[in-house]
Backbone as a ProteinNet text record, in pm:
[ID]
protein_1_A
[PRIMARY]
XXXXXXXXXXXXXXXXXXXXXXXXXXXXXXXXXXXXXXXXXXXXXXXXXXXXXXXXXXXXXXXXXXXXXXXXXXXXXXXXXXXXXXXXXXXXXXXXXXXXXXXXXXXXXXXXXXXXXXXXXXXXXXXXXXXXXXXXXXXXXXXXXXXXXXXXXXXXXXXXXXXXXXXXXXXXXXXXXXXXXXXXXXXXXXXXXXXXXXXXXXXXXXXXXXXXXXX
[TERTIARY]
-6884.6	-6893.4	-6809.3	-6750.5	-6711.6	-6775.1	-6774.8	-6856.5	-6693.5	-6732.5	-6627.6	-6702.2	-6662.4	-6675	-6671.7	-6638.2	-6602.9	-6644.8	-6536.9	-6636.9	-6760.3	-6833.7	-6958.9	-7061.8	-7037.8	-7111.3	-7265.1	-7226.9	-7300.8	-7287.7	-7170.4	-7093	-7150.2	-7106.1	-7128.3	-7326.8	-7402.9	-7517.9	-7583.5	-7504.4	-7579.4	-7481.4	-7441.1	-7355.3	-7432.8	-7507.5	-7515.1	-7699.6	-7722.7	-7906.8	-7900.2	-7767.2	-7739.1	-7711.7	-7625	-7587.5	-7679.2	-7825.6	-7905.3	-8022.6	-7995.3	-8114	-8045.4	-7903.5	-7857.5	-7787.4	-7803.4	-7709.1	-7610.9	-7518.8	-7336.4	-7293.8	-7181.7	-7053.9	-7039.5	-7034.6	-7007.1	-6890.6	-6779.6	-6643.1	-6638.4	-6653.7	-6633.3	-6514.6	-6417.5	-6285.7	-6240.1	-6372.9	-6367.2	-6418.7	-6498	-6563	-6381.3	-6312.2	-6191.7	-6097.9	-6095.6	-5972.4	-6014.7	-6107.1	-6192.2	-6170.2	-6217.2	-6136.5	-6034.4	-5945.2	-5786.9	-5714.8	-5783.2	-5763	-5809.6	-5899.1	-5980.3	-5877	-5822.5	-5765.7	-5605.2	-5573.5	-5447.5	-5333.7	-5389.8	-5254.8	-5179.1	-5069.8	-4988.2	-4986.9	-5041.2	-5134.2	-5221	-5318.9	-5429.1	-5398.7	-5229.8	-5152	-5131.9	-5073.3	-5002.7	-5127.2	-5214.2	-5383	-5381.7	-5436.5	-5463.3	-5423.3	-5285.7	-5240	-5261.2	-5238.1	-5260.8	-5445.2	-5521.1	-5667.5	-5728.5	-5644.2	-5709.7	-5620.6	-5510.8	-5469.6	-5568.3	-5641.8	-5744.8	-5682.4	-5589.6	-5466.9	-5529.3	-5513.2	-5520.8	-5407.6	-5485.7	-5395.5	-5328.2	-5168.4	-5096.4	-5162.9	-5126.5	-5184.1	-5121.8	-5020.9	-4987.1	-5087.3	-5117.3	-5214.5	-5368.5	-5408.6	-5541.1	-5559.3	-5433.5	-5404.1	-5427.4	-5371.5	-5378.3	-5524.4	-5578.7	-5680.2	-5779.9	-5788.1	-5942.7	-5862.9	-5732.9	-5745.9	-5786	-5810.8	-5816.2	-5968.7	-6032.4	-6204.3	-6250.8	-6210.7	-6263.5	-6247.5	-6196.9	-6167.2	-6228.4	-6342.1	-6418.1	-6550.8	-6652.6	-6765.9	-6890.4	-6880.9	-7042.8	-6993.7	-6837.7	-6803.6	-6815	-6831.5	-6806.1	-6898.6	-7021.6	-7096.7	-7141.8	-6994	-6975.3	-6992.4	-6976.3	-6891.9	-6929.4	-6948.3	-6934.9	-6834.2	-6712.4	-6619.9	-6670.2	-6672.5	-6712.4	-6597.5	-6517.6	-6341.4	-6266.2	-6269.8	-6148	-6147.1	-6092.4	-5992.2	-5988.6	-5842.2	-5869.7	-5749.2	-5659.2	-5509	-5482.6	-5464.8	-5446.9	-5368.3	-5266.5	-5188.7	-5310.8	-5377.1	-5523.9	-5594.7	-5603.2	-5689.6	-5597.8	-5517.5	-5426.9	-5426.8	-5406.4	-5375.7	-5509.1	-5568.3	-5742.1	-5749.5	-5742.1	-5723.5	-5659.5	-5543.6	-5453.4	-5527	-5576.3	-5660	-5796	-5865.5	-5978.6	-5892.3	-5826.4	-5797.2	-5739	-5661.5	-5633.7	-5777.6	-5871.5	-5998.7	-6061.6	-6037.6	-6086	-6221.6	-6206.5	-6316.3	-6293.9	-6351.3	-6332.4	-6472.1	-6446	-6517.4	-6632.2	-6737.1	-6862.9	-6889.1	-6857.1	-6912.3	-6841	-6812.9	-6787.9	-6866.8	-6899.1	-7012.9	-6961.5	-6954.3	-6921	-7046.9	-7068.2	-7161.3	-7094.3	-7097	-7077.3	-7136.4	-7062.5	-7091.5	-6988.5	-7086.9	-6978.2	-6916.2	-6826.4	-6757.1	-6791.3	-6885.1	-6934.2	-7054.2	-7127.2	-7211.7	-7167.1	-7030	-6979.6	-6929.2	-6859.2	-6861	-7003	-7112.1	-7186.3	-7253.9	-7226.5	-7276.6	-7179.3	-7096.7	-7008.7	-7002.7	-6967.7	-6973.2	-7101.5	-7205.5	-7327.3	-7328.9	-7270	-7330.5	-7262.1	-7327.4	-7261.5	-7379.2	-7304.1	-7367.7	-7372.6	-7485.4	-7472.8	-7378.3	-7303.4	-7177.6	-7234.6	-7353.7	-7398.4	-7425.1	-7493.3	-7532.5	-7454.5	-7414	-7316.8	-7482.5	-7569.2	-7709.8	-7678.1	-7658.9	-7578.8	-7742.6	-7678.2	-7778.9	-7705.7	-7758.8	-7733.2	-7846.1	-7727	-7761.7	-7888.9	-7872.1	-7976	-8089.2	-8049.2	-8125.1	-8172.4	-8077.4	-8226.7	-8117.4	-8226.7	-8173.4	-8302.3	-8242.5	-8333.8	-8477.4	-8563.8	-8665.3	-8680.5	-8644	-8699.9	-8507.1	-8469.7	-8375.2	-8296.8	-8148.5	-8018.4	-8092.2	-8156.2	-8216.1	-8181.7	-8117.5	-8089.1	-8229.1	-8277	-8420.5	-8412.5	-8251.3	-8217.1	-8260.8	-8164	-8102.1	-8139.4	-8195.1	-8215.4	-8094.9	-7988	-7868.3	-7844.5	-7794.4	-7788.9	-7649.4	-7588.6	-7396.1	-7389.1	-7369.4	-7330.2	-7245.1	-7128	-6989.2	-7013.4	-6889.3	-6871	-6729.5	-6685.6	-6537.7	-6453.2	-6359.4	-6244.2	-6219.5	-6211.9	-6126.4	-6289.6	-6376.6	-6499.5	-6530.1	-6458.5	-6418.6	-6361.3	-6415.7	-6439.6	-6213.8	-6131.2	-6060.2	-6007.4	-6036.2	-5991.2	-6072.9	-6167.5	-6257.7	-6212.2	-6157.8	-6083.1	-5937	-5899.2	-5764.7	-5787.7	-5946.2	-5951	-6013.3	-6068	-6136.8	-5986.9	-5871.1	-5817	-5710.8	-5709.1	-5619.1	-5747.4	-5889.8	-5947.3	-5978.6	-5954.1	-5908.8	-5775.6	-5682.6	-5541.6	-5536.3	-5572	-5505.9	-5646	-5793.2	-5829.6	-5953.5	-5994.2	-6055.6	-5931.2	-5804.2	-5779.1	-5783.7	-5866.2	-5812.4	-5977.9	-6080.8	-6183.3	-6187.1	-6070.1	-6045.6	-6007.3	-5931.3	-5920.4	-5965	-6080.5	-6209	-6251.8	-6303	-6382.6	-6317	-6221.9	-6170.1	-6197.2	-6230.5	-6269.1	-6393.8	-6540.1	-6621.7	-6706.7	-6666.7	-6749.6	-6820.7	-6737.3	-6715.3	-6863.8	-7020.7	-7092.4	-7101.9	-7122.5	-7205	-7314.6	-7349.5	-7470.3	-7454.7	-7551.5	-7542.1	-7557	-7508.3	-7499.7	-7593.7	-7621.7	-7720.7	-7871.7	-7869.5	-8003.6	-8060.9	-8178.3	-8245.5	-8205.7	-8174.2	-8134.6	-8192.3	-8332.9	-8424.2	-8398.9	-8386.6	-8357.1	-8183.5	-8073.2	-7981.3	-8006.7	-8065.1	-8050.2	-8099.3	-8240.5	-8274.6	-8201.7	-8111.2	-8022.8	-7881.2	-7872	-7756.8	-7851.5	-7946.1	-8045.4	-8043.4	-8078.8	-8061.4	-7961.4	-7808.4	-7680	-7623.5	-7717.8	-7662.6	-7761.6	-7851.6	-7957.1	-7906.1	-7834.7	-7786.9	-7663.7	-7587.4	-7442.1	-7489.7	-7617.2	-7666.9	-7755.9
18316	18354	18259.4	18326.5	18267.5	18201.1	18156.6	18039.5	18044.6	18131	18133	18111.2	18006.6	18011.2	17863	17876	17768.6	17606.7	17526.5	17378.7	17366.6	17331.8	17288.8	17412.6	17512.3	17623	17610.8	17510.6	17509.4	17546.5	17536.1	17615.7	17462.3	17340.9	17239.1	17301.4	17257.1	17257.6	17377.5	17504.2	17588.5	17631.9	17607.8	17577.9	17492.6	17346	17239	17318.6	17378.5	17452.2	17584.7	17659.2	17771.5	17731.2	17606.3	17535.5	17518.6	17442.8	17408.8	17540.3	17627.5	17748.6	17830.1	17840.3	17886.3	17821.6	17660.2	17635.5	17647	17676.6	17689.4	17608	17565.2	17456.2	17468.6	17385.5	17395.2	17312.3	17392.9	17342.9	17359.6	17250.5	17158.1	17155.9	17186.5	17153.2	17014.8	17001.3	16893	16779.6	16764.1	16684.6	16653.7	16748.3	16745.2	16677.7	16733	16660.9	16489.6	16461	16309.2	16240.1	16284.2	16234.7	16226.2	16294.7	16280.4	16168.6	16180	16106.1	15939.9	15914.3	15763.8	15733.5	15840.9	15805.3	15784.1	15773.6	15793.4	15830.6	15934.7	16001.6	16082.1	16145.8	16199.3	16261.7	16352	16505.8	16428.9	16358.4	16274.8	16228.3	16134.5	16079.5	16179.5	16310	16386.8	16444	16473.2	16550.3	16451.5	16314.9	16234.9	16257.8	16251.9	16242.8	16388.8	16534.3	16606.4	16619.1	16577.1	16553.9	16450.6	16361.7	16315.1	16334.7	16369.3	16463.5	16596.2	16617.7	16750.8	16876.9	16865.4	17008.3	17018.2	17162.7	17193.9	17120.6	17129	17120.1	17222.1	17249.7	17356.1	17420.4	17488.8	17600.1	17547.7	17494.2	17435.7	17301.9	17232.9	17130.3	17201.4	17280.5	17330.6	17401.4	17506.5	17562.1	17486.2	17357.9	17299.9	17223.8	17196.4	17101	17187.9	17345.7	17442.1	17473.3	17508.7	17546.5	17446.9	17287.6	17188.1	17159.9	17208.4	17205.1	17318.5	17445.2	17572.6	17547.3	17454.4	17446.9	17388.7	17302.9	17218.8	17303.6	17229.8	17276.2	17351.6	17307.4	17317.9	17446.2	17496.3	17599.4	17731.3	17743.4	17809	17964.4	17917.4	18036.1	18072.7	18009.8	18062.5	17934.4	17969.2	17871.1	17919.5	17831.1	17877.9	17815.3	17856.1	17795.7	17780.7	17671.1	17610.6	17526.8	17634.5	17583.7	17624	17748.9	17779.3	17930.5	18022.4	18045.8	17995.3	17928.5	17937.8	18050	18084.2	18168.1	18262	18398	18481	18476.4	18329	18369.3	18249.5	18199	18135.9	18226.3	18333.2	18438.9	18541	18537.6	18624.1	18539.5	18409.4	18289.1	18286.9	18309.1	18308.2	18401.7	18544.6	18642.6	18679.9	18592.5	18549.8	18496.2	18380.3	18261.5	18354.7	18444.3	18489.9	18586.5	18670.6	18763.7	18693.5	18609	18503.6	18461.9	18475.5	18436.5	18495.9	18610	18770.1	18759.3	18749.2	18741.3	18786.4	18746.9	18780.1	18763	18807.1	18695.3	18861.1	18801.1	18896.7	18886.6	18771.4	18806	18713.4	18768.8	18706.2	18621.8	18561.5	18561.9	18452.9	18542.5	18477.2	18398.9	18262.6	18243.6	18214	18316.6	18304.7	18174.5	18153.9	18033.3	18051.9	18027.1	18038.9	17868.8	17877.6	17736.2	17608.5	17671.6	17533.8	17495.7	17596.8	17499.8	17456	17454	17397.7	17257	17257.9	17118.8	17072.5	17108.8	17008.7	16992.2	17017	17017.9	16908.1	16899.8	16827.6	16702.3	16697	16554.8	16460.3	16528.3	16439.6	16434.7	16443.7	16404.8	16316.8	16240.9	16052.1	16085	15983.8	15962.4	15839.2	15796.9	15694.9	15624.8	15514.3	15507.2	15481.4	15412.8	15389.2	15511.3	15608.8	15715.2	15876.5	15844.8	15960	16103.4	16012.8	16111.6	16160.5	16295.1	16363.2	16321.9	16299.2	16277.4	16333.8	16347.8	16439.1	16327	16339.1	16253.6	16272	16441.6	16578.1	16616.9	16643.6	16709.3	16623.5	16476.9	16434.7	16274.5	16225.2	16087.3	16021.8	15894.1	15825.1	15809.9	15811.8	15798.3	15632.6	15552.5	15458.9	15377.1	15327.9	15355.5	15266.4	15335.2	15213.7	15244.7	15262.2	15260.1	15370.7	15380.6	15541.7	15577.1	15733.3	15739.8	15737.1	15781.6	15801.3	15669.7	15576.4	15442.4	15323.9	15329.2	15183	15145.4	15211.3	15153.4	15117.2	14995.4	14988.1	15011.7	15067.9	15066.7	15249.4	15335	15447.7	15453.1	15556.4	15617.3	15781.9	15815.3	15927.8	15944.5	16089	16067	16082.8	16034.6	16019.6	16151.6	16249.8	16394	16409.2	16413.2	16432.7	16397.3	16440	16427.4	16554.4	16580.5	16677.2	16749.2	16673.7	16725.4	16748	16716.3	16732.4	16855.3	16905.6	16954.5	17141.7	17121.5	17205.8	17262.2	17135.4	17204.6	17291.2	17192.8	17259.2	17420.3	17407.7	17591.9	17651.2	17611.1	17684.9	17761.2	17647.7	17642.8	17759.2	17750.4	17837	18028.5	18001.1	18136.9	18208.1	18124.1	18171.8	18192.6	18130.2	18125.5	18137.8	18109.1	18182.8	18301.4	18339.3	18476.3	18593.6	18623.9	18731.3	18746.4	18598.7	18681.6	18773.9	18789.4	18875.6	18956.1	19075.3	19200.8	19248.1	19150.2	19139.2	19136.1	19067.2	19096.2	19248.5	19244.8	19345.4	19510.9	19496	19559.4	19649.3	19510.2	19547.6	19523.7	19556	19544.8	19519.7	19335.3	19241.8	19124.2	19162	19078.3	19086.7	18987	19020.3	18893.7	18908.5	18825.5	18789.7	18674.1	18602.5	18473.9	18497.9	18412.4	18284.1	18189.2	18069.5	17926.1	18026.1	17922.1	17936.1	18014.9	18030.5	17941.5	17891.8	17744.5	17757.7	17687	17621.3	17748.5	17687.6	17827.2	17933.6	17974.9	18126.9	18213.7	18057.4	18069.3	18124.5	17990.9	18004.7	18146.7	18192	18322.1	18411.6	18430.9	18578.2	18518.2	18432.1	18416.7	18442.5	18397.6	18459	18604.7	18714.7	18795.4	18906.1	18853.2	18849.8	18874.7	18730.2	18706.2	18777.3	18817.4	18889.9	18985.9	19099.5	19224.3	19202.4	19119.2	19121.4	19079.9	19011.2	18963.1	19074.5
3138.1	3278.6	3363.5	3443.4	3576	3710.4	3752.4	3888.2	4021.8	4081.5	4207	4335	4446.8	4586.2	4611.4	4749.2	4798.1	4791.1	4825.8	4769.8	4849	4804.7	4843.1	4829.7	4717.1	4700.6	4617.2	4552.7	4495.7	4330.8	4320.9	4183.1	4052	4047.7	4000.7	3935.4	4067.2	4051	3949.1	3988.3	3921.6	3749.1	3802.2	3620.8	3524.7	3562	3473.9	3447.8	3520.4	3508.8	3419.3	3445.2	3325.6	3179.2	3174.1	3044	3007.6	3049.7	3050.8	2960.5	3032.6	2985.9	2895.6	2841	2771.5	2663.1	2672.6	2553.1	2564.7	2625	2620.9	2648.2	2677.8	2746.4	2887.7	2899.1	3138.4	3117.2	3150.6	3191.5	3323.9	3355.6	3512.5	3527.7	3612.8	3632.4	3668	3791.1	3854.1	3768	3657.3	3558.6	3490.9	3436	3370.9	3423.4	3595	3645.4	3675.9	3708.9	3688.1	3582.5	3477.2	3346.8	3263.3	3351.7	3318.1	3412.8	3526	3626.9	3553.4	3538.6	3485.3	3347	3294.7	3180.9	3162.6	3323.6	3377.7	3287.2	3219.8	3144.4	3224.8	3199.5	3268.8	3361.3	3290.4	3338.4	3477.5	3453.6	3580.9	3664.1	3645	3740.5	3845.3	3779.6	3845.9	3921.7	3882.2	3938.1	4069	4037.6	4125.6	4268.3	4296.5	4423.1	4460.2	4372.9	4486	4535	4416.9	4458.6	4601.5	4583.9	4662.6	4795.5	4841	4940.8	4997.8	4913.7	4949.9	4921.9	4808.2	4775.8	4619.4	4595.3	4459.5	4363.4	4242.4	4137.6	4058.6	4068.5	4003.1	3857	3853.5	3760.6	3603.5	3600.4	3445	3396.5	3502.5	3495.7	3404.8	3541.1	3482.5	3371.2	3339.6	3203.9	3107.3	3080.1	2994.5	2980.9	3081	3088.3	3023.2	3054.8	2996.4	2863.2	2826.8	2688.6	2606.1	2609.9	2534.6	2554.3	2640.2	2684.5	2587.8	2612.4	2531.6	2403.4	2297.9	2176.6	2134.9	2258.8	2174.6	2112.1	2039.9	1955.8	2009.2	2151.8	2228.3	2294.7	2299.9	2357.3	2299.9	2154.4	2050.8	2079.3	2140.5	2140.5	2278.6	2353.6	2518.5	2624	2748.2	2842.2	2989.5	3016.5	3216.1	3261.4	3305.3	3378.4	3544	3571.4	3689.2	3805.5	3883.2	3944.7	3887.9	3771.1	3727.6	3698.2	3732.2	3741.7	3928.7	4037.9	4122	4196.8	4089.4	4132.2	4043.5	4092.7	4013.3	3853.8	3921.2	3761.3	3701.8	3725.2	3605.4	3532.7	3653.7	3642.8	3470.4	3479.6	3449.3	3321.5	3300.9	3183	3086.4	3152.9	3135.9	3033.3	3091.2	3036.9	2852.4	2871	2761	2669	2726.7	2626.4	2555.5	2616.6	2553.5	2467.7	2488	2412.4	2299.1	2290.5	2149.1	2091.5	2126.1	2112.7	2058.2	2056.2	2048.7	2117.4	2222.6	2323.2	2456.2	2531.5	2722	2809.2	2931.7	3065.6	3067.5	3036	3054.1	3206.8	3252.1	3449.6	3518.8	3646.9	3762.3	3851	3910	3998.5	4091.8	4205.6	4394	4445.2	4443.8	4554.7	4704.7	4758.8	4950.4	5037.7	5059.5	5167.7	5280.8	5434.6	5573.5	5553.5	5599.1	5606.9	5709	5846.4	5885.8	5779.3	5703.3	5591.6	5515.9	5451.1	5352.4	5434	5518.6	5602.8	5576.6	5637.3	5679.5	5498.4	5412.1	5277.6	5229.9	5227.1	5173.6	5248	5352.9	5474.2	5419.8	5416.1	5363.5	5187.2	5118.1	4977.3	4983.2	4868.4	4784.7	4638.5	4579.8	4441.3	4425.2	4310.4	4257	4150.6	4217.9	4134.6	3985.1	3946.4	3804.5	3719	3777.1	3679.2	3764.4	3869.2	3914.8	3984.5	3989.1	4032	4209.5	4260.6	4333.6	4466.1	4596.8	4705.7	4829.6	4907.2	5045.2	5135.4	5261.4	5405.8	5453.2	5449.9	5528.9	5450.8	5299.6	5195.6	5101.1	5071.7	4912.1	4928.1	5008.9	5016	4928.4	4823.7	4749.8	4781.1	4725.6	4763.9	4797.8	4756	4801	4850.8	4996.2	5067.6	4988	4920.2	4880.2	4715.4	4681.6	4539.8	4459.3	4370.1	4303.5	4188.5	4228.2	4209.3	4042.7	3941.3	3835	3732.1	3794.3	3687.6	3763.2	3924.4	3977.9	4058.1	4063.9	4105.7	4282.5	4320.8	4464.2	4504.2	4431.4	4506.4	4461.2	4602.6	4603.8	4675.3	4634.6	4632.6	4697.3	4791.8	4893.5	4843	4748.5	4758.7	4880.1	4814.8	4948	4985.2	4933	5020.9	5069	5090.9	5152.4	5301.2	5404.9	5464.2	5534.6	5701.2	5778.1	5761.1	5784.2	5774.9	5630	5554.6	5433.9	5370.2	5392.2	5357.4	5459.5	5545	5637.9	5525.9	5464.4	5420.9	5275.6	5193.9	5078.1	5139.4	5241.6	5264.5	5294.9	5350.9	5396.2	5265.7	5131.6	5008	4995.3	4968.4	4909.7	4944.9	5069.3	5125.4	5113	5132.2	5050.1	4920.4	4825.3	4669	4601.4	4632	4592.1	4572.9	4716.6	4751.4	4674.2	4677.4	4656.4	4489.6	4440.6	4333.1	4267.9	4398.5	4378.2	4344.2	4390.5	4378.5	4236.1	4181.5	4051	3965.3	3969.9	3925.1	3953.7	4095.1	4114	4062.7	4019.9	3930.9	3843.9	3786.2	3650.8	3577.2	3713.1	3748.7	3672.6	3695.7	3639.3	3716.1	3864.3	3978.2	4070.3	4053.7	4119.6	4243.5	4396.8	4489.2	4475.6	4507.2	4522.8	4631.3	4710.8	4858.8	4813.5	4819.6	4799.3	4966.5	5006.9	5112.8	5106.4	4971.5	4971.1	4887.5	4880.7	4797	4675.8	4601.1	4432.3	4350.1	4351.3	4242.3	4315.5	4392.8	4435.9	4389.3	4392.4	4338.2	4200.6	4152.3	3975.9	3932.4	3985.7	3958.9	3981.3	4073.5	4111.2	3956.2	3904.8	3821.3	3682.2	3688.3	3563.5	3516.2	3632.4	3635.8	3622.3	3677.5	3629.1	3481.6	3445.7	3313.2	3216	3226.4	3168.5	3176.4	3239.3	3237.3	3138.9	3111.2	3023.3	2878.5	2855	2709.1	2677.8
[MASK]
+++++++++++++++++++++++++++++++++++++++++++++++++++++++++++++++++++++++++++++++++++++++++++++++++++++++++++++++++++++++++++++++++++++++++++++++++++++++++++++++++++++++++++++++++++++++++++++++++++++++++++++++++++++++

């Protein structure tokens, strides 16, 4: 399955709770481009600067980054891509890669989000730099203050493109390059919505249900 909509959708969160109830692989894009990045190989160098500019990363980058994710072991008996496809020709590359596979994309799934909530969703999260445990300003600050509720940790991290204008340019990359490639989907009607401002478990259940109709 596919995971499409805007940053701060909620795409991350509900990917790692499906992996979770199904056993499959969660290919994170953003988990990928992080660790190409930390491992400053070529490929990460080149990621780096347009990432932290608040610009996508070209389509030969990410190509390469999911065909070398999908090959691994935990992927074998299926996958949630989580940021990828984000441009029709991914969409299109994608396509390629399963059919060498002798396989293909059982579902789509849009979570909708208006864009002043994705601002104000994004502006407030930080993590804990020790165990990477995800917190919000508004929604789930430590329980006990500076303390991470995970590992104990007192030093938390806000990435850098996180940030009201930066966060403006990734909605505006994501409405250009990649809303149209919905239709494409919806196509070939596999392409379902699901509101993305609605609470976590109310999320996870409408993707339960989703995925319960294609198994």
């Amino acid at each position: 399955m596919v995971l499409i909509g805007p940053p701060g959708a909620g795409k991350g969160t509900q990917a790692s709770r499906i992996e979770e109830a199904l056993l499959i692989g969660n290919l994170s894009t953003g988990a990928l481009l992080r660790d190409a990045i930390t491992s400053q190989s070529a490929l990460g160098n080149r990621a780096k600067v347009l990432v932290e500019g608040g610009n996508f990363v070209p389509d030969d980058i990410m190509i390469a980054l999911v065909l070398e994710r999908i090959n691994e072991a935990d992927c074998a008996n299926g996958f949630i891509l989580d940021g990828f496809p984000r441009t029709l020709t991914q969409a299109e590359a994608l396509d390629e890669l399963m059919e060498e596979r002798g396989s293909k994309i059982d579902a789509v799934i849009e979570l909708t989000l208006n864009d002043d909530i994705v601002i104000e969703r994004i502006t407030g999260r930080f993590s804990c730099k020790d165990c990477d445990e995800g917190y919000h300003k508004a929604h789930k600050l430590p329980e006990i203050e500076g303390v991470c509720d995970v590992c104990g940790g007192t030093e938390f991290l806000q990435r850098a493109d996180d940030n009201e204008a930066k966060i403006r340019t990734r909605l505006a990359l994501y409405h250009e390059q990649t809303a149209p490639i919905l239709p494409y989907y919806q196509q070939r009607g596999i392409l379902v919505s699901v509101d993305g401002s609605k609470n976590l478990d109310n999320v996870t259940g409408q993707l339960k249900e989703v995925l319960s109709s294609v198994n």
